[in-house]
C-alpha positions in Angstrom: -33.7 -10.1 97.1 -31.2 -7.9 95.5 -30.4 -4.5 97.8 -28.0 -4.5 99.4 -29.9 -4.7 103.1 -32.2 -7.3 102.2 -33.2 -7.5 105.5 -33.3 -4.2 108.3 -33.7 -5.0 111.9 -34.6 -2.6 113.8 -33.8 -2.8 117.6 -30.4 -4.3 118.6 -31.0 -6.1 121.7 -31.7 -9.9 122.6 -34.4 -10.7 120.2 -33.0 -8.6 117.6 -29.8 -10.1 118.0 -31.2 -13.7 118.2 -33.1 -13.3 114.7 -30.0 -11.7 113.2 -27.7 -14.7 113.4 -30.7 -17.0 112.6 -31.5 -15.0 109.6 -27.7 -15.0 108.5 -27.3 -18.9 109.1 -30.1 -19.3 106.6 -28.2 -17.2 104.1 -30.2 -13.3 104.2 -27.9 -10.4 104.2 -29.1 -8.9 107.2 -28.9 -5.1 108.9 -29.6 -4.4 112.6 -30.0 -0.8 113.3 -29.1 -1.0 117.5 -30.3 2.5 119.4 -28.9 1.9 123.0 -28.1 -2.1 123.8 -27.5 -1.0 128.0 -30.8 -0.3 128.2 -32.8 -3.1 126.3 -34.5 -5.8 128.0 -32.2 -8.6 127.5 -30.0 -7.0 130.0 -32.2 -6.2 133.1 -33.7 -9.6 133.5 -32.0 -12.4 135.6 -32.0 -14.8 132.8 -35.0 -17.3 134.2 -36.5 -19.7 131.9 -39.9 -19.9 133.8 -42.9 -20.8 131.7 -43.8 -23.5 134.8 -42.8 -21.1 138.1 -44.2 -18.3 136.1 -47.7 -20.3 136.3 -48.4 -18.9 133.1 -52.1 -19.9 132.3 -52.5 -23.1 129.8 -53.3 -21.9 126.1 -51.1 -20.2 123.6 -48.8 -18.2 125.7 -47.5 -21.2 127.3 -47.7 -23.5 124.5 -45.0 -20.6 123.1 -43.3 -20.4 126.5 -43.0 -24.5 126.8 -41.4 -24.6 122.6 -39.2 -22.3 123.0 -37.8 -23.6 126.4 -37.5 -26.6 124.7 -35.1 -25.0 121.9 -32.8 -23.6 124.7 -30.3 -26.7 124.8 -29.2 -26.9 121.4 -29.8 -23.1 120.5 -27.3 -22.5 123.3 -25.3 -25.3 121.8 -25.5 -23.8 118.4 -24.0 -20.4 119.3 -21.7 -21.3 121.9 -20.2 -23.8 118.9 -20.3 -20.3 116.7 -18.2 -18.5 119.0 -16.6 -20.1 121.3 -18.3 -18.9 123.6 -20.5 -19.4 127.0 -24.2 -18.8 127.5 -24.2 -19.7 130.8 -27.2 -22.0 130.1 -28.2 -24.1 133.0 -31.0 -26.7 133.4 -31.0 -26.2 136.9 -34.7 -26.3 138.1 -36.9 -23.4 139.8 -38.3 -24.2 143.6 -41.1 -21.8 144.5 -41.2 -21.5 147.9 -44.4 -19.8 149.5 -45.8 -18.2 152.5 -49.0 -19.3 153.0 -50.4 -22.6 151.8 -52.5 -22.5 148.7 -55.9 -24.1 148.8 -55.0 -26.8 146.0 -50.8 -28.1 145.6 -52.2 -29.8 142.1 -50.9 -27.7 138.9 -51.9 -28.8 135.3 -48.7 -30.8 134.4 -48.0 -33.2 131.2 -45.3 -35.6 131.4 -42.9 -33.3 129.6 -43.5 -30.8 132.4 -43.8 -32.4 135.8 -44.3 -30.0 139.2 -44.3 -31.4 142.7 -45.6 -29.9 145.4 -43.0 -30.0 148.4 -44.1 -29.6 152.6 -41.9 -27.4 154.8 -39.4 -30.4 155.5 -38.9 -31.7 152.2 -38.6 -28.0 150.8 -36.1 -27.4 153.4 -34.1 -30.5 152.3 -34.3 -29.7 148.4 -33.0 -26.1 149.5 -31.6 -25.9 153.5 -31.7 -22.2 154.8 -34.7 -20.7 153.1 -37.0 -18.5 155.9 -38.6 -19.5 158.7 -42.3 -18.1 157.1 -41.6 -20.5 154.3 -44.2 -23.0 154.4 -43.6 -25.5 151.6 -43.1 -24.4 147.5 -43.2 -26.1 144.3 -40.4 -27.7 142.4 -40.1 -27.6 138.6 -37.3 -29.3 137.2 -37.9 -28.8 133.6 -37.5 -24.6 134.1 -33.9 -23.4 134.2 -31.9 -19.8 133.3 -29.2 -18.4 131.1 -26.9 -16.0 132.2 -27.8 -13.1 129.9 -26.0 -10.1 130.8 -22.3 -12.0 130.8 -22.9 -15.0 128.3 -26.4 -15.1 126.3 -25.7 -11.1 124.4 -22.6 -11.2 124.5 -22.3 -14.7 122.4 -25.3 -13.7 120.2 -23.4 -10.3 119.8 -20.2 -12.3 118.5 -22.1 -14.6 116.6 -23.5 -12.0 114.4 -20.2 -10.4 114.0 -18.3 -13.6 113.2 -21.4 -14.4 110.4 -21.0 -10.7 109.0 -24.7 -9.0 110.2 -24.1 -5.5 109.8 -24.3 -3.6 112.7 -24.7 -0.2 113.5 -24.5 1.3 116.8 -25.9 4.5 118.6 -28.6 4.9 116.1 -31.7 6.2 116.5 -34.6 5.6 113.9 -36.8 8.5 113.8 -39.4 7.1 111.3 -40.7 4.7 109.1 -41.6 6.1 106.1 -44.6 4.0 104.4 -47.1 3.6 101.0 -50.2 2.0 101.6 -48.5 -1.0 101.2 -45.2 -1.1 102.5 -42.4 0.8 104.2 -40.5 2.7 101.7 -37.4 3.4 103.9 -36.4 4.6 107.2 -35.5 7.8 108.5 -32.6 8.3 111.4 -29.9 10.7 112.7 -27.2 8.6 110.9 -29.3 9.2 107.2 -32.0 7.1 105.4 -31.7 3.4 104.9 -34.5 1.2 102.7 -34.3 -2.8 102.6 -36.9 -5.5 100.8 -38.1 -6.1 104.9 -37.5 -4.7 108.1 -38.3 -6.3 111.5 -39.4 -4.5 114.4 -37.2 -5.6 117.5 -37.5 -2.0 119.3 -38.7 -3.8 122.5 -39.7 -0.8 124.8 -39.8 1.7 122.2 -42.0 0.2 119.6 -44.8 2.4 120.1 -42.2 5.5 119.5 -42.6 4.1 116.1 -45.9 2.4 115.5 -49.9 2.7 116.7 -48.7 -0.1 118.8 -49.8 -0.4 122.7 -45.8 -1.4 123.7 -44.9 0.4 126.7 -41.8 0.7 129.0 -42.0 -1.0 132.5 -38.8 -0.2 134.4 -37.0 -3.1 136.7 -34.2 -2.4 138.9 -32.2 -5.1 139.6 -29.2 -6.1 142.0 -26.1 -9.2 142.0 -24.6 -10.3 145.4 -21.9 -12.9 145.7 -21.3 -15.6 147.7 -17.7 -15.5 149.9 -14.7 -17.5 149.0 -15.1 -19.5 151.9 -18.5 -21.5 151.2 -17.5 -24.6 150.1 -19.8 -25.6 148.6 -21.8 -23.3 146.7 -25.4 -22.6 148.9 -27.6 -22.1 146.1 -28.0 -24.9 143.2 -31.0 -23.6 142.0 -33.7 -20.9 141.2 -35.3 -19.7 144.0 -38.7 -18.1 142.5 -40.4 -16.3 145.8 -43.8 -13.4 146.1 -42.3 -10.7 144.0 -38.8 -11.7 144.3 -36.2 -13.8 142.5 -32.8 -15.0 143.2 -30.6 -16.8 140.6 -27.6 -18.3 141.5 -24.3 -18.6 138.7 -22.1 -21.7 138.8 -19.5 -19.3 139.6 -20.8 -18.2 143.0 -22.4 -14.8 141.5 -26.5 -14.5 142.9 -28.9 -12.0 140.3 -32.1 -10.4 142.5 -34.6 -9.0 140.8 -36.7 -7.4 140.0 -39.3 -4.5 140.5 -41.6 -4.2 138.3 -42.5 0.1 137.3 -45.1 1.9 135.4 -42.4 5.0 135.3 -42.2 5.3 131.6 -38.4 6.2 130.4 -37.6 7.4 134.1 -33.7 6.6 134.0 -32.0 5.5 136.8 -31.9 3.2 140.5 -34.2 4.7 143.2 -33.7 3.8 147.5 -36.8 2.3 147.3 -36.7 -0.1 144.6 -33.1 -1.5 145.9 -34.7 -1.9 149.8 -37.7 -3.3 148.1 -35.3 -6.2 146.5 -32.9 -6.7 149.6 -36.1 -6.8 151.9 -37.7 -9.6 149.9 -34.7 -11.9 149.1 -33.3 -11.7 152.6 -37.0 -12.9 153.5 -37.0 -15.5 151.1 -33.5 -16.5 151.7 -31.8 -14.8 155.0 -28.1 -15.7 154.8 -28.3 -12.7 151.9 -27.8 -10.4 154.1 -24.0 -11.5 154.6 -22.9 -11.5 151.0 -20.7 -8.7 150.1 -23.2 -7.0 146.9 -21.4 -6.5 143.8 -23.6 -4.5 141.0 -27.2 -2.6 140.5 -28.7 -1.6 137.1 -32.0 -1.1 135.5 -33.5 -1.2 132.3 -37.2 -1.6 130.3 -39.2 -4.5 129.5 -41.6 -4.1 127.1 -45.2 -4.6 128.3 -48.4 -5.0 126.4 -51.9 -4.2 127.8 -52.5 -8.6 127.8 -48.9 -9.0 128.4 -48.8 -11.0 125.7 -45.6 -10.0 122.4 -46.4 -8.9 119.4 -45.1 -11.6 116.3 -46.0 -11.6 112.8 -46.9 -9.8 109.7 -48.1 -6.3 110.1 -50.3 -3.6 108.4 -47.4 -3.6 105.9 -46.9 -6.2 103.7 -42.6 -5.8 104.5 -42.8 -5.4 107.6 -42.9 -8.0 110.6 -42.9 -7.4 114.3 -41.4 -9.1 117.2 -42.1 -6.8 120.3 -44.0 -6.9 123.2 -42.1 -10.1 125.1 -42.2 -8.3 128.3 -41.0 -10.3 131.2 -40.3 -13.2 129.2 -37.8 -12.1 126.1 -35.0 -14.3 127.3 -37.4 -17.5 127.4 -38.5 -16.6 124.0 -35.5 -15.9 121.9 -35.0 -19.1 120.4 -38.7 -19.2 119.1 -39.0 -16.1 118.3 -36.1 -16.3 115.9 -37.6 -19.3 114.2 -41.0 -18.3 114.0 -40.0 -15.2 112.5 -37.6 -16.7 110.0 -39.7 -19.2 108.9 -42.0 -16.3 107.8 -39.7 -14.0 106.4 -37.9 -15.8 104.6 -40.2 -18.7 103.6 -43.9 -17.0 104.6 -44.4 -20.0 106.8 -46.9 -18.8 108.6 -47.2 -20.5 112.0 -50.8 -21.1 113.6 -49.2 -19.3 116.6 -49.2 -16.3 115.1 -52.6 -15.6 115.4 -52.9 -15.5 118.6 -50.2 -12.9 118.7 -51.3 -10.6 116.3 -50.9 -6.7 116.8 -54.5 -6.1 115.4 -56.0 -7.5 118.5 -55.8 -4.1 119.7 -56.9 -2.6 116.6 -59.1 -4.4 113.8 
């Protein structure tokens, strides 16, 4: 490849990020063109890695959920090596309590991904003070988190700084200029840039730039911590509830989250979606309501009419996308960067792909 962008991303958040330094580490001179990095998905969610509490159906989804999970400990590794760095990665486990019983407490399980169903006493004993309409839960010890908005972007931000990606902030692509064949260049408010390939990494605002059924879904979110004087810390795991989910950092910091909003771009925290939050985690989990809160924020996931990304080739023979993660781009970095490189920069084309391709919407 011989310009001097061999390779444009466009979108600047998590998964752009992630496939920037994986790109450079395998020796592309690499571009990311990042619009607004506040905003992205990478920093509204609470950093879960959930493919089990999810329950996300068995076939390709959570074959891709399950792989990338299992990259997480030496990705984080990898990066935190890179920079110095924390990622806050912890392989803590998710208990799922519930309200009502469910007519079976058997989940398809392998014996890479064991679950265990848990009564009222024994849940209480994995997790003491949970509520009293808590009537038993799941535990899955293989599921963990990362603490994105302090350690996972911020590391992947120095990596790619420290490995020379070139990046450009506050832009704002306008268009993709195309042949039948390929894109040409692009068109933004800083001036025109072409490359040999660009990668779409947009996340919410794909479909600002493509025919492409990627559309915003707004999540308000809030963190709580827990007083000097708990000794020691009361939560040592994920606590995945109906609509509600509270993560708890090694260093005492607890994430809520998050609603879920067909809103499109509607900026901003609303009463509604912050008593929505407090109401269900204080259910879940009623000492809650003593913690001093610290932050709220909000941002856009990118949803898809199956909820399922986007990855692969495209109409365009230089052009790839990686969109669409939704609620699960944090889970998927790490396979979404290798998937991706393999078939940029080799044309491996993974088997995977085809059940993510974008012309399932459109033959």
């Amino acid at each position: 490849m011989k310009p001097e962008n061999e390779i444009i991303l466009i979108g600047g958040g998590l998964i752009g990020l992630s496939l920037a330094v994986e790109l450079k580490l395998r020796g592309a001179t690499v571009t990311v063109l990042s619009r607004n990095q506040q905003e992205a998905a990478g920093l509204v969610g609470a950093g879960m890695l959930a493919p089990q509490a999810e329950q996300i159906p068995p076939g390709p989804m959570l074959d891709l959920c399950l792989r990338s999970r299992a990259l997480y400990n030496d990705w984080t590794r990898k990066l935190e090596k890179l920079t110095g760095l924390e990622t806050g990665y912890w392989p803590c486990g998710i208990l799922a309590p519930v309200y009502e019983r469910p007519d079976s407490t058997t989940l398809p399980q392998t014996p890479d991904t064991p679950s265990y169903w848990l009564e009222r006493e024994a849940i209480l004993q994995q997790q003491p003070g949970l509520g009293d309409d808590v009537v038993g839960g799941w535990w899955f010890p293989q599921d963990g988190q990362v603490d994105n908005r302090r350690g996972l972007v911020k590391t992947l931000y120095r990596a790619a700084q420290e490995l020379g990606v070139k990046i450009i902030e506050e832009i704002t692509v306008k268009t993709l200029v195309t042949s039948p064949e390929k894109v040409t260049e692009i068109i933004t408010n800083q001036g025109n840039f072409s490359a040999d390939h660009y990668i779409l990494t947009t996340g919410a605002w794909a479909g600002d730039l493509l025919s492409i059924p990627v559309y915003p879904r707004k999540g308000q979110m809030l963190s709580v911590r827990v007083p000097d004087d708990f000794e020691p810390l009361p939560l040592k795991q994920v606590l995945f509830g109906s609509n509600i989910y509270i993560v708890p950092r090694r260093d005492g910091l607890i994430v809520i989250g998050a609603t879920s909003e067909d809103v499109g771009f509607t900026c901003g925290l609303t009463p509604n979606g912050i008593e929505t939050l407090l109401s269900g985690a204080i259910r879940l989990y009623p000492i809650l309501k003593e913690f001093p809160i610290q932050e709220f924020w909000w941002g856009f996931r990118p949803e898809t009419p199956d909820l399922l990304p986007l990855l692969g080739p495209s109409y365009w023979d230089n052009l790839t996308l990686a969109v669409g993660h939704y609620r699960n781009g944090i889970l998927l970095a790490p396979v979404t960067a290798e998937l991706i490189s393999n078939w940029v920069l080799d044309g491996q084309y993974d088997p995977l792909f085809e059940q993510f391709r974008s012309d399932r919407f459109h033959p």
